[in-house]
The first five atom37 places (N, CA, C, CB, O) and aatype in JSON, in Angstrom:
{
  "aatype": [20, 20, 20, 20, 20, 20, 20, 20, 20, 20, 20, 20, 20, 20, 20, 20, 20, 20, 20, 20, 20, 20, 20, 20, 20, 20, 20, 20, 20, 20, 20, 20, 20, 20, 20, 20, 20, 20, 20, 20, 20, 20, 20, 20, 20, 20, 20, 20, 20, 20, 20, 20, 20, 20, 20, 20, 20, 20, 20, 20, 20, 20, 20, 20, 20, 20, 20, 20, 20, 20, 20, 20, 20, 20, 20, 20, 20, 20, 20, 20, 20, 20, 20, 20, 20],
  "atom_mask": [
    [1, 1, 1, 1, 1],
    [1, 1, 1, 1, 1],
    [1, 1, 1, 1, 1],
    [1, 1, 1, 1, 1],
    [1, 1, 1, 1, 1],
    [1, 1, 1, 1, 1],
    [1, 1, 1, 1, 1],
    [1, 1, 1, 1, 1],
    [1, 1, 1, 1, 1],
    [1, 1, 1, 1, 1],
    [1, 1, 1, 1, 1],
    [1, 1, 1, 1, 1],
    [1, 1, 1, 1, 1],
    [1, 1, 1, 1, 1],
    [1, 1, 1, 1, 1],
    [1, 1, 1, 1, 1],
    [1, 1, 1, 1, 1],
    [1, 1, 1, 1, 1],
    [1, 1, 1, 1, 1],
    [1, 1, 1, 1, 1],
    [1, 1, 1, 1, 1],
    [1, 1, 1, 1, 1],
    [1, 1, 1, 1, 1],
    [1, 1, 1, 1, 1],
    [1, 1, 1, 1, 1],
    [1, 1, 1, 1, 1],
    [1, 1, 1, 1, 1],
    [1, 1, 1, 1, 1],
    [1, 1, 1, 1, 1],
    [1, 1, 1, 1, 1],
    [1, 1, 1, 1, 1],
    [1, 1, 1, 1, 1],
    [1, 1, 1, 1, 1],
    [1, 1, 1, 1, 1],
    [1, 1, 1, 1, 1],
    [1, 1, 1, 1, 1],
    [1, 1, 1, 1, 1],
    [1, 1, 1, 1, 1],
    [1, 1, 1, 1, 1],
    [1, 1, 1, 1, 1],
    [1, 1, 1, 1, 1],
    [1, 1, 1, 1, 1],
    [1, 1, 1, 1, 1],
    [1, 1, 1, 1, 1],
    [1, 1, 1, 1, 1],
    [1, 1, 1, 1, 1],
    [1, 1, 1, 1, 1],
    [1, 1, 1, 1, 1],
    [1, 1, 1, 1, 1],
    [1, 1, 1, 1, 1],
    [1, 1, 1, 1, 1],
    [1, 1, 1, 1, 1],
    [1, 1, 1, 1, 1],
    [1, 1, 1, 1, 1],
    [1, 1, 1, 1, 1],
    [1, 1, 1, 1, 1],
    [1, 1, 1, 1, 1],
    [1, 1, 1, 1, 1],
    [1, 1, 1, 1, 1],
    [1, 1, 1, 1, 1],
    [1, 1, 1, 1, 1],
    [1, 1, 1, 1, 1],
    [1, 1, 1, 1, 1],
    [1, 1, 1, 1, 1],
    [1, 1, 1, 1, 1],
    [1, 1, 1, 1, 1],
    [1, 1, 1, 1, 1],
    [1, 1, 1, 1, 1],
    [1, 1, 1, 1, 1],
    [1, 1, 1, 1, 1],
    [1, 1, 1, 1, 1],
    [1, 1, 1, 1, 1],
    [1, 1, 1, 1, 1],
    [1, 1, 1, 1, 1],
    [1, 1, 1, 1, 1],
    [1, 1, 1, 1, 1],
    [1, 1, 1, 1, 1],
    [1, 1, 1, 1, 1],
    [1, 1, 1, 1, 1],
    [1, 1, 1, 1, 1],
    [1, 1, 1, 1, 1],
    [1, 1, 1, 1, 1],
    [1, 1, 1, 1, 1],
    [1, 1, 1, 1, 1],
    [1, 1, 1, 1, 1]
  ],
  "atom_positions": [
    [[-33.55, -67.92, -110.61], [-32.3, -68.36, -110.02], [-31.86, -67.38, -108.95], [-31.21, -68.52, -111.09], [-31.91, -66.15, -108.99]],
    [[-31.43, -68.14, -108.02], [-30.89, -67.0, -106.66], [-29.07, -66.59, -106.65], [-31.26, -68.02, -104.81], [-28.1, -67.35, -106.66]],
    [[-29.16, -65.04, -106.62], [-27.83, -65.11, -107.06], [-27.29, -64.38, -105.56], [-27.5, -64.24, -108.71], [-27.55, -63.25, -105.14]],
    [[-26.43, -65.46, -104.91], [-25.77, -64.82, -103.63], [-24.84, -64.12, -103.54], [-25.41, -65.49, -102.87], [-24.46, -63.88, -102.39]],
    [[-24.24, -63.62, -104.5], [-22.98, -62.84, -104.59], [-22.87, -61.47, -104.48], [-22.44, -63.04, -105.65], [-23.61, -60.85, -105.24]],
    [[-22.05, -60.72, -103.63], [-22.64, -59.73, -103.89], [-22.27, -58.28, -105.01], [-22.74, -59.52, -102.72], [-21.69, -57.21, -104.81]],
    [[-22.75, -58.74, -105.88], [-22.15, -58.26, -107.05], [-23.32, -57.66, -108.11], [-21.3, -59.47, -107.69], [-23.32, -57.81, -109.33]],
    [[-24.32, -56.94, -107.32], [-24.83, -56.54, -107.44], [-25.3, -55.12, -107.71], [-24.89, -57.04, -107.06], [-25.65, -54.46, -106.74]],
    [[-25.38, -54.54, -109.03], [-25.1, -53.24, -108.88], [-26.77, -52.43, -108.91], [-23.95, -52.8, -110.18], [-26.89, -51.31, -109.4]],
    [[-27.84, -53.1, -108.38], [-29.05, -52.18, -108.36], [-29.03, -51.17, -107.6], [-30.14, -52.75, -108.03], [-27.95, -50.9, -107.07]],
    [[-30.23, -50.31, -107.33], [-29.96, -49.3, -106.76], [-31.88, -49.66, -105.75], [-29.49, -47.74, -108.06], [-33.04, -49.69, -106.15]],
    [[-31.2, -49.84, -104.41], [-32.84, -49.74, -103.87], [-33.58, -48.51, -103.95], [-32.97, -50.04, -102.39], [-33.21, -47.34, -104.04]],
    [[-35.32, -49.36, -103.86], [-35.78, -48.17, -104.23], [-36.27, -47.62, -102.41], [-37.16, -48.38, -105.62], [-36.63, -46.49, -102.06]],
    [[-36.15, -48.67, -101.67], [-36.66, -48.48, -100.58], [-35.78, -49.49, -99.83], [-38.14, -48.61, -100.57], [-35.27, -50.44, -100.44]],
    [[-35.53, -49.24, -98.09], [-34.73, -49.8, -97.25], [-35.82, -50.07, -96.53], [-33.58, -49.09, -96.68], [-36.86, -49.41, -96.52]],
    [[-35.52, -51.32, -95.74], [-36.24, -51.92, -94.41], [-35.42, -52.16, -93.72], [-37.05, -53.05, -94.42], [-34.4, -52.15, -94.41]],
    [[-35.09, -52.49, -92.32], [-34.13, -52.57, -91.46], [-34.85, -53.3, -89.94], [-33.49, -51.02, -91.36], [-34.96, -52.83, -88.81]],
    [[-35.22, -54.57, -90.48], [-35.66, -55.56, -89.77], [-34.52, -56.45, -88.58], [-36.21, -56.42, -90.88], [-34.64, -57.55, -88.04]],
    [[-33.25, -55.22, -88.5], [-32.66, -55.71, -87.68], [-32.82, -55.86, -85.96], [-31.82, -55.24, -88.04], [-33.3, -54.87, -85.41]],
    [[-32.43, -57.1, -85.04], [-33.03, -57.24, -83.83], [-34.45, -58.26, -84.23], [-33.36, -55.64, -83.18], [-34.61, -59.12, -83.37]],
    [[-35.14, -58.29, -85.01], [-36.38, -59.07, -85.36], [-35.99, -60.55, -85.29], [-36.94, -58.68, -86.84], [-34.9, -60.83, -85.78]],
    [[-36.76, -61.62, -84.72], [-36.62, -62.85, -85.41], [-37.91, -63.39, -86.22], [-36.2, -63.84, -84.39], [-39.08, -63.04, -86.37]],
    [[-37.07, -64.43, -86.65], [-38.74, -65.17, -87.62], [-39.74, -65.46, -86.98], [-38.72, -66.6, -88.37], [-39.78, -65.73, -85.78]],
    [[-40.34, -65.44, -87.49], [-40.64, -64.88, -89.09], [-41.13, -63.44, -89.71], [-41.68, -65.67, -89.56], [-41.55, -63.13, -90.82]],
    [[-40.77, -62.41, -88.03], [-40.92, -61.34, -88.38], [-40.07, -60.49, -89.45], [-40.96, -60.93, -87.38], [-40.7, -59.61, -90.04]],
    [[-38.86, -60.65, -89.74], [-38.15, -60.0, -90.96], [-39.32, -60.31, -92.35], [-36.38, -60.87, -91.21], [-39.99, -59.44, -92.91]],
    [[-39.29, -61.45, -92.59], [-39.46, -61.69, -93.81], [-41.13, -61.59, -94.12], [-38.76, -63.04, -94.09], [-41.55, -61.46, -95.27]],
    [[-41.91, -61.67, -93.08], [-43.19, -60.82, -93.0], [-42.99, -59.46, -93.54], [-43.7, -60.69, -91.55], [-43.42, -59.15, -94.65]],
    [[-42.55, -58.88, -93.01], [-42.42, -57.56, -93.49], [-41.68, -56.73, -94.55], [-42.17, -57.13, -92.67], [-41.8, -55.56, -94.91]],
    [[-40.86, -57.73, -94.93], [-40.55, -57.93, -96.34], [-41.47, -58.26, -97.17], [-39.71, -58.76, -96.53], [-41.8, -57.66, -98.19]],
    [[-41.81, -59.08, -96.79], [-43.2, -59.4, -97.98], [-44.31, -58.27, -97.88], [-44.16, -61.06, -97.59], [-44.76, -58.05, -99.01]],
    [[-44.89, -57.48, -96.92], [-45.45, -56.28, -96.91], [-44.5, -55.24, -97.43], [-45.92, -56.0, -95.62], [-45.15, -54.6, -98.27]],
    [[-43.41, -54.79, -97.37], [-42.88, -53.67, -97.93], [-42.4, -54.19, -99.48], [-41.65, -53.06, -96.92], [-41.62, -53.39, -100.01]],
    [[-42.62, -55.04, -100.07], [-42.22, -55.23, -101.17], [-43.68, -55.4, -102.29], [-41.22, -56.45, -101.0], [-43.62, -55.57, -103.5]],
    [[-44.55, -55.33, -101.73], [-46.1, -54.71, -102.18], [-46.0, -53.05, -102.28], [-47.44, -55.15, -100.83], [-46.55, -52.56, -103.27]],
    [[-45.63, -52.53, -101.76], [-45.09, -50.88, -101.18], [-44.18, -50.57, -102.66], [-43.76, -50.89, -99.29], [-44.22, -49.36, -102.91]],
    [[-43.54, -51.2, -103.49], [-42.29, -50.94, -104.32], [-43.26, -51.54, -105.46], [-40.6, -51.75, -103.89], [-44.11, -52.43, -105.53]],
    [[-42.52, -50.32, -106.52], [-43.45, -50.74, -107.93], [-42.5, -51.82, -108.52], [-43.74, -49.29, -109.23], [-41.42, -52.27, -108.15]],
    [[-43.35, -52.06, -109.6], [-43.3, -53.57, -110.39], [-41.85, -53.01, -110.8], [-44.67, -54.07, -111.91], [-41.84, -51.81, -111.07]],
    [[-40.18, -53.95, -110.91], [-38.97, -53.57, -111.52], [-38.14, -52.78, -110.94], [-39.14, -53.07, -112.54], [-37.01, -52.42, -111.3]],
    [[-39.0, -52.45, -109.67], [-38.04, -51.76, -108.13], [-37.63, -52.92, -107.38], [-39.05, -50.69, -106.86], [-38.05, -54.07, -107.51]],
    [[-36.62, -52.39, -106.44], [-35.84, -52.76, -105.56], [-36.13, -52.66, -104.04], [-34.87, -52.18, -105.87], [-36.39, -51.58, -103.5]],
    [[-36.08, -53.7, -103.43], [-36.09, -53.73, -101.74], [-35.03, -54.16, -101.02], [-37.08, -54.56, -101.18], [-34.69, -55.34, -101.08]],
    [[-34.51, -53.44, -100.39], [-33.45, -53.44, -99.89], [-34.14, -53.81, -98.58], [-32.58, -52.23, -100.09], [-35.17, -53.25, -98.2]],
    [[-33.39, -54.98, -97.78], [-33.63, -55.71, -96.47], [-32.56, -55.57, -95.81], [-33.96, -57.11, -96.52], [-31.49, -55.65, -96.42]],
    [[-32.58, -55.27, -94.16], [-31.5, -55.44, -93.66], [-31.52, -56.1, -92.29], [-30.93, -54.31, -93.71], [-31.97, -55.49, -91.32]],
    [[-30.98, -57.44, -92.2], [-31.39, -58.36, -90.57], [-30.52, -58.34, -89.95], [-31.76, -59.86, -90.45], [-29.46, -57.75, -90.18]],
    [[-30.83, -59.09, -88.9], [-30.03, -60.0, -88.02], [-30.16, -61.69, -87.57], [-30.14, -59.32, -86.91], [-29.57, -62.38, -86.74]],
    [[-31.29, -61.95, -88.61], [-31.72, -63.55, -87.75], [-30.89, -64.24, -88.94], [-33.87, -64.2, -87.58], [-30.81, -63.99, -90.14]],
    [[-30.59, -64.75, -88.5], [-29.27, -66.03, -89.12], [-30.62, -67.14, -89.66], [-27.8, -67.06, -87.32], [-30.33, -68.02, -90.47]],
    [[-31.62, -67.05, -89.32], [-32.71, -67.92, -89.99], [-33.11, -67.22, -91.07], [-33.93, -68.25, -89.13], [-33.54, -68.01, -91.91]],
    [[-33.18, -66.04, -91.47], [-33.42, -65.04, -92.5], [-32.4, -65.47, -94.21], [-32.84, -63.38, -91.62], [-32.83, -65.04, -95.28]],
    [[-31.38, -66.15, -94.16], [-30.98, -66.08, -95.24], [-31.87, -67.52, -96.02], [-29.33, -66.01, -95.14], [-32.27, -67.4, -97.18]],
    [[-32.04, -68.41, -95.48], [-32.82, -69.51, -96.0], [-33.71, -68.95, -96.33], [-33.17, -70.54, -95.29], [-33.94, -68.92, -97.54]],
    [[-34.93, -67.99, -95.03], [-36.57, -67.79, -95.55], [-36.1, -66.65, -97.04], [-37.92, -66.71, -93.89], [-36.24, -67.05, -98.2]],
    [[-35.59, -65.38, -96.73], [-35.23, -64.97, -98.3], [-35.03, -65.94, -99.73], [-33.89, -64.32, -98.17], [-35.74, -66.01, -100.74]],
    [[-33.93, -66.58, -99.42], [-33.75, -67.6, -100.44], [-35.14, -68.08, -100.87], [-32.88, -68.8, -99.91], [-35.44, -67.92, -102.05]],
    [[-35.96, -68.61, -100.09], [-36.94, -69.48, -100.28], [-38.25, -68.74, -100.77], [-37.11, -70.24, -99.04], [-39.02, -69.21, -101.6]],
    [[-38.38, -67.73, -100.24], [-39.55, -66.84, -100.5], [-39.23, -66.28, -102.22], [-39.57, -65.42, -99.18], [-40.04, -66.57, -103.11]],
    [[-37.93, -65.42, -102.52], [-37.7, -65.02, -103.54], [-37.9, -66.48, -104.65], [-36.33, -64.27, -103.36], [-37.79, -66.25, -105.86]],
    [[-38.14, -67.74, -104.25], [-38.16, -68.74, -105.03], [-39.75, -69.28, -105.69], [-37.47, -69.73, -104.2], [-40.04, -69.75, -106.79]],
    [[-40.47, -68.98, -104.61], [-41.52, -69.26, -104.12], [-42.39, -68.31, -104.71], [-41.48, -69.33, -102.8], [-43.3, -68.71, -105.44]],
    [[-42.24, -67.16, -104.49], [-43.06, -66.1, -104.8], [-42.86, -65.34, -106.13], [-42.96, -65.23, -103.78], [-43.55, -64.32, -106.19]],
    [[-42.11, -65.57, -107.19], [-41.44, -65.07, -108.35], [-40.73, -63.61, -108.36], [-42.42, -65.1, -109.37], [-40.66, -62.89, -109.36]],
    [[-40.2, -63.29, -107.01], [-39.66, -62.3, -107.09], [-38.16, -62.63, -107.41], [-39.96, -61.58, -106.0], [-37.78, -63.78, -107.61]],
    [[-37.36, -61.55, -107.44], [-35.54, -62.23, -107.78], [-35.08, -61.39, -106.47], [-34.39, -61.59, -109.77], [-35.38, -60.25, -106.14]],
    [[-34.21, -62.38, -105.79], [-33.42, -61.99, -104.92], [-31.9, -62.03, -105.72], [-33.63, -62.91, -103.63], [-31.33, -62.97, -106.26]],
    [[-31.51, -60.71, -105.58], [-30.5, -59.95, -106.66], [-29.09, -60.24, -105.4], [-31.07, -57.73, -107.15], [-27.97, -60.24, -105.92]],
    [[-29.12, -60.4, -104.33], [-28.14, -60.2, -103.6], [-28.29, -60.31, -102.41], [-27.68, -59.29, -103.77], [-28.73, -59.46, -101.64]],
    [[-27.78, -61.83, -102.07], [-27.57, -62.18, -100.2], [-26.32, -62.19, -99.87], [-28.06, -63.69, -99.57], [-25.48, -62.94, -100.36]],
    [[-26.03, -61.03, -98.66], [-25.02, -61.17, -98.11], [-24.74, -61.05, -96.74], [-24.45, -60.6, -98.62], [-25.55, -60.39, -96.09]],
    [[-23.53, -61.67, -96.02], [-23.59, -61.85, -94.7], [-22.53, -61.04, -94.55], [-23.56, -63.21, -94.1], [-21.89, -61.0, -95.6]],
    [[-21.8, -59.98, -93.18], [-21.02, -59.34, -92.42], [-21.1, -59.26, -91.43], [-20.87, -58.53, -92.58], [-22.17, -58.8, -91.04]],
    [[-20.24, -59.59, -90.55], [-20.07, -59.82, -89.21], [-21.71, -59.52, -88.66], [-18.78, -58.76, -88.55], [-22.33, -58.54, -88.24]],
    [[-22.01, -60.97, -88.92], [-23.77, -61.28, -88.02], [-24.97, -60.4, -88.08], [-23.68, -61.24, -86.35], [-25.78, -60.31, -87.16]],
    [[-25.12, -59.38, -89.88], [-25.35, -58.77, -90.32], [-26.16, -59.48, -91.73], [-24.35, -58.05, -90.2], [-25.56, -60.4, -92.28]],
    [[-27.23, -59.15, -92.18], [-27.7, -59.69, -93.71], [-28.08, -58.57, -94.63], [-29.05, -60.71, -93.66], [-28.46, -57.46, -94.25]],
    [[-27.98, -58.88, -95.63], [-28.6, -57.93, -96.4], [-28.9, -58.54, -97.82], [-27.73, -56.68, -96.47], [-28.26, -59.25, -98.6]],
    [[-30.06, -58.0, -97.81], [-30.82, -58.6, -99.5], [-31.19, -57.49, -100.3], [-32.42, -59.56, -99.41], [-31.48, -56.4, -99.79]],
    [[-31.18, -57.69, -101.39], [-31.75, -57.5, -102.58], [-32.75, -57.53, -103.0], [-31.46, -57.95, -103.16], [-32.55, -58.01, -104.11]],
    [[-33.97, -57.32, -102.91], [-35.23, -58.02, -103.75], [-35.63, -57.07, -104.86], [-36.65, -58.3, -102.77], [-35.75, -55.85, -104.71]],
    [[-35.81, -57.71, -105.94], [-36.51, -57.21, -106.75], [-37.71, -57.72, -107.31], [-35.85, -57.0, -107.46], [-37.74, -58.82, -107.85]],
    [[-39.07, -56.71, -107.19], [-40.23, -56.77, -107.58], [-40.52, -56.91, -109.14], [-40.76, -55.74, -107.04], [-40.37, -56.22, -110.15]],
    [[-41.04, -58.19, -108.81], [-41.11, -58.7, -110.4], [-42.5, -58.66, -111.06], [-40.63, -60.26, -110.53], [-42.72, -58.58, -112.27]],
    [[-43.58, -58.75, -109.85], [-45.03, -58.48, -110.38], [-45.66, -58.05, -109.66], [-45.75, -59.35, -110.81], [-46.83, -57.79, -109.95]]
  ]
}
């Protein structure tokens, strides 16, 4: 289940900062830096493509990871991922 709120109290284990990128370059490289983070760690993402909150959503669905936390600020994203296998 995808939980968008951000009410999230993990702690990343690693930051990416895919901001300025568009798709499907963010979430490429999310999916490479979240191979990088051990199994029950945290990836912290940070964009700018307003197409990025769907592909997160969808990937964390897709791929059995948990996206712990999507949030938007002034034309700003930031996720959550946590490595599940």
């Amino acid at each position: 289940m995808t939980d968008h709120s951000p009410a999230s109290s993990a702690v990343p284990a690693e930051r990416l900062d895919v901001r300025g990128l568009a798709c499907p370059l963010p979430l490429l490289k999310a999916r490479k830096a979240l191979r990088e983070v051990a199994v029950g760690e945290v990836l912290e993402v940070l964009a700018t493509d307003p197409g990025s909150w769907r592909d997160f959503a969808a990937f964390a669905e897709q791929s059995g990871h948990s996206l712990l936390e999507a949030a938007e600020a002034q034309g700003e994203y930031r996720y959550l991922l946590l490595r599940n296998h």
